[in-house]
C-alpha positions in Angstrom: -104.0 196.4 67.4 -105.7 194.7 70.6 -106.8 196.8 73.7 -108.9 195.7 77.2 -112.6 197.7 75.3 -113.8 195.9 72.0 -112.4 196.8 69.2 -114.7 196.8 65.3 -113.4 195.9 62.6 -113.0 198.4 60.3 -112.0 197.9 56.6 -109.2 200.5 54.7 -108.5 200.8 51.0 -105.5 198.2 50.7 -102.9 201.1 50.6 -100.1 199.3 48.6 -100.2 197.5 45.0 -97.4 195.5 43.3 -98.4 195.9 39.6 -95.8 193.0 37.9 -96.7 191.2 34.4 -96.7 187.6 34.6 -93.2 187.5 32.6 -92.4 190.3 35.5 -93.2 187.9 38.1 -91.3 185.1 37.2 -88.2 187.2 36.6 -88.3 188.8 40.2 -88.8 185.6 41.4 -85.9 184.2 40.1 -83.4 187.3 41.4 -85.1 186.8 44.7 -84.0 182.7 44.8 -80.9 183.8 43.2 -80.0 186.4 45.5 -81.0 184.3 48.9 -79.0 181.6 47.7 -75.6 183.6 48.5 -77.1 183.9 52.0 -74.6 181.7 54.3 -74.3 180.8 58.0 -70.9 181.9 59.0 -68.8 181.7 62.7 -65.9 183.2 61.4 -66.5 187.1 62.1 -65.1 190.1 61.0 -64.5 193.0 64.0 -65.9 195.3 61.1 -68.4 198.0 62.9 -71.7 197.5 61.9 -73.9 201.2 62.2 -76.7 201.2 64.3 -78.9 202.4 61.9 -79.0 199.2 59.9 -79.7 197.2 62.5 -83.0 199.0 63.5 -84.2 199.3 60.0 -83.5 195.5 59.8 -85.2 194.8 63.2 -88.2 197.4 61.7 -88.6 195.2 58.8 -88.9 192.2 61.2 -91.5 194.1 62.9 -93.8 193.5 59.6 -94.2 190.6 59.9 -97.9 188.9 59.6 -98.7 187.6 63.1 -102.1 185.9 65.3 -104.5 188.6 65.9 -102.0 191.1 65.0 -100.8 191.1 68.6 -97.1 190.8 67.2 -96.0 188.9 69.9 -91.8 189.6 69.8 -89.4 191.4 71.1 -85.7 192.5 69.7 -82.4 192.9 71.8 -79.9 194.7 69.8 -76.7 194.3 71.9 -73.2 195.8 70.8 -71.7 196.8 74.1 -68.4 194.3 74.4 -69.3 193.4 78.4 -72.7 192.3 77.5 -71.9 190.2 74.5 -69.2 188.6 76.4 -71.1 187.9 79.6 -73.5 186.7 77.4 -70.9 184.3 75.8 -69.6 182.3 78.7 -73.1 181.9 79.9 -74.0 180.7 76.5 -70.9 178.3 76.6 -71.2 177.0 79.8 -74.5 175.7 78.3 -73.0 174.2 75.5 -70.3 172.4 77.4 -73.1 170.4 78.9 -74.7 169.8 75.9 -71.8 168.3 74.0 -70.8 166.5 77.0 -73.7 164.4 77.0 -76.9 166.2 77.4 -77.7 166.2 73.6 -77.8 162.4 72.9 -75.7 160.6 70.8 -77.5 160.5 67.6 -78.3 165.0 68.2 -74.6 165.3 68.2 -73.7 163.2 65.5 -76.1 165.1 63.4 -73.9 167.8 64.2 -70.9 166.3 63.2 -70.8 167.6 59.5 -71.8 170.9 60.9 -68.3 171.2 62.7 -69.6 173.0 65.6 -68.7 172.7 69.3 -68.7 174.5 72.6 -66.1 177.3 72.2 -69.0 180.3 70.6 -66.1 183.0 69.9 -68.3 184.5 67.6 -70.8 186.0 70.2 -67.8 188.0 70.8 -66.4 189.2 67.8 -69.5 189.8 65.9 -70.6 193.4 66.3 -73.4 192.4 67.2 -76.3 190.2 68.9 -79.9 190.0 68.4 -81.5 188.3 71.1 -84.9 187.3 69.9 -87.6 186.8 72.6 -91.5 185.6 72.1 -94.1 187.5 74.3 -96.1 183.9 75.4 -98.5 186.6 76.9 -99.2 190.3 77.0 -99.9 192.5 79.9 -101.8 195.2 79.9 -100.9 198.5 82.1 -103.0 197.2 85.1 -100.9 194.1 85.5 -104.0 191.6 83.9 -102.8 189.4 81.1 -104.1 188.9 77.5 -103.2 185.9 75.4 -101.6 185.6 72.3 -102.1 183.6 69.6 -99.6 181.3 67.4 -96.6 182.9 69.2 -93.9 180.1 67.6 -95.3 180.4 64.0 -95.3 184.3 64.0 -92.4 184.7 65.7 -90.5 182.4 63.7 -92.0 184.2 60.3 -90.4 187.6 62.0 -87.1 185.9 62.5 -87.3 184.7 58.9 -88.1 188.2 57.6 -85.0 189.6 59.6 -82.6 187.3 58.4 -83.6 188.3 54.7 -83.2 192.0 55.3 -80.1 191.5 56.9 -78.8 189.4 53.7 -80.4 192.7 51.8 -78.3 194.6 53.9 -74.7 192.5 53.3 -74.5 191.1 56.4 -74.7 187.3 57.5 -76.1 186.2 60.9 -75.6 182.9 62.7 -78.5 181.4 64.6 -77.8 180.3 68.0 -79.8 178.4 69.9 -78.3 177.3 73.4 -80.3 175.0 75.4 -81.9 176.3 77.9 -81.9 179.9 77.1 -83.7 181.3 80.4 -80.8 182.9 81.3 -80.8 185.4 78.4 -83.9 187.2 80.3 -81.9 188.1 83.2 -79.0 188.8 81.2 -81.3 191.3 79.1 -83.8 192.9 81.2 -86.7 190.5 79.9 -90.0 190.1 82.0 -91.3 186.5 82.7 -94.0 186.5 79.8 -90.8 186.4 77.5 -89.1 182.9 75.9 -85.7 183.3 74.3 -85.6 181.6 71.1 -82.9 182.5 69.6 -79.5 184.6 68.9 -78.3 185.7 66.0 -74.8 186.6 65.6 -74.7 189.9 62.7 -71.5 191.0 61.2 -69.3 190.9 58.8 -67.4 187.7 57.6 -63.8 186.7 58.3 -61.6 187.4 55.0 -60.4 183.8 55.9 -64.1 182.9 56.4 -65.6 179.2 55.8 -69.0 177.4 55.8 -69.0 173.7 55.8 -69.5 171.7 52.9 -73.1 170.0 53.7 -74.9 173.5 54.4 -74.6 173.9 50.5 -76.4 170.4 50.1 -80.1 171.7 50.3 -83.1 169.1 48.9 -84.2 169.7 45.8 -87.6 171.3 44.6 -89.4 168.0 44.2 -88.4 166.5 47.7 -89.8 170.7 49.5 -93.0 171.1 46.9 -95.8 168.8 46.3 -98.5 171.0 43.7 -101.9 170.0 43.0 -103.2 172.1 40.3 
């Protein structure tokens, strides 16, 4: 991976080979789209227990991920103790009371309107549980110097997006939460300094009486996401 000495490059066999005939392709393809698009953002959580063991595979499959140099620069807080998700609420919502009173802007929080979200989070209660994910902005090495890594937002970001698949593979949905500012989730969960919050996701099961609003199922069509030059 990375170490203080240089490291040479050294080439291995690739060790893994999806064999697929064109016709194959396309078909898997299709089940992939078909089965992400029955992916949904919910709030309304079930109090359904949710075994840790799917949560670390999940987290392991995030883990993955293709990142800058390889340096993997993320870390994953799993959190189902009650105390610690709530504590973590009314911090969270004391954040968003000042954002919806005014800290946002206008034209953020009518953005938001179709959304139909607001301060009250009750879902960082309910839901079993909380991912807190944090990006390592630096590394530091066991003598207390620092190393640097490299595109920390894009490969963080591509590790989020491979754990919210595998926990839609797994039947759960997860809600992305992004207070503003986040700083006090490192306190909150043991995080060194080199670490930025970026996000929480709320994992669970939905409500029986469970909703999503209307505009997230308006997504832009192919030709507005695609340009092709071939």
């Amino acid at each position: 991976m990375f170490a203080k000495e240089k490291l040479n490059y050294q080439p291995v066999a690739l060790p893994d080979r999806h064999h697929l005939t064109d016709e194959q392709m396309l078909e898997e393809a299709r089940a992939f789209h078909t089965f992400m698009q029955r992916r949904h953002t919910v709030r309304d959580y079930s109090d359904r227990p949710v075994d840790r063991a799917v949560i670390e595979h999940c987290i392991a499959t995030a883990g993955l991920a293709p990142s800058g140099a390889n340096h993997q620069p993320w870390h994953f807080v799993a959190i189902s103790d009650p105390a610690a998700k709530h504590e973590i609420r009314l911090a969270a919502e004391e954040e968003e009371k000042q954002f919806y009173a005014g800290n946002a802007g206008d034209e953020w929080l009518k953005a938001l309107e179709p959304i139909g979200t607001d301060a009250d989070k009750p879902h960082l209660d309910i839901a079993p549980w909380l991912i807190v994910i944090f990006a390592q902005r630096y590394g530091v090495f066991e003598d207390g110097t620092r190393y640097k890594n490299y595109y920390v937002p894009e490969s963080v970001g591509i590790a989020t997006g491979f754990l919210i698949a595998a926990l839609h593979h797994a039947g759960l949905t997860a809600l992305t939460h992004t207070p503003n500012p986040m700083k006090f989730l490192n306190g909150l969960c043991g995080r060194p300094e080199s670490e930025k919050a970026v996000m929480i996701l709320a994992v669970g099961h939905p409500a029986e009486d469970a909703t999503v609003p209307a505009v997230a199922k308006v997504k832009k069509p192919l030709e507005e996401i695609l340009t092709i030059k071939d």
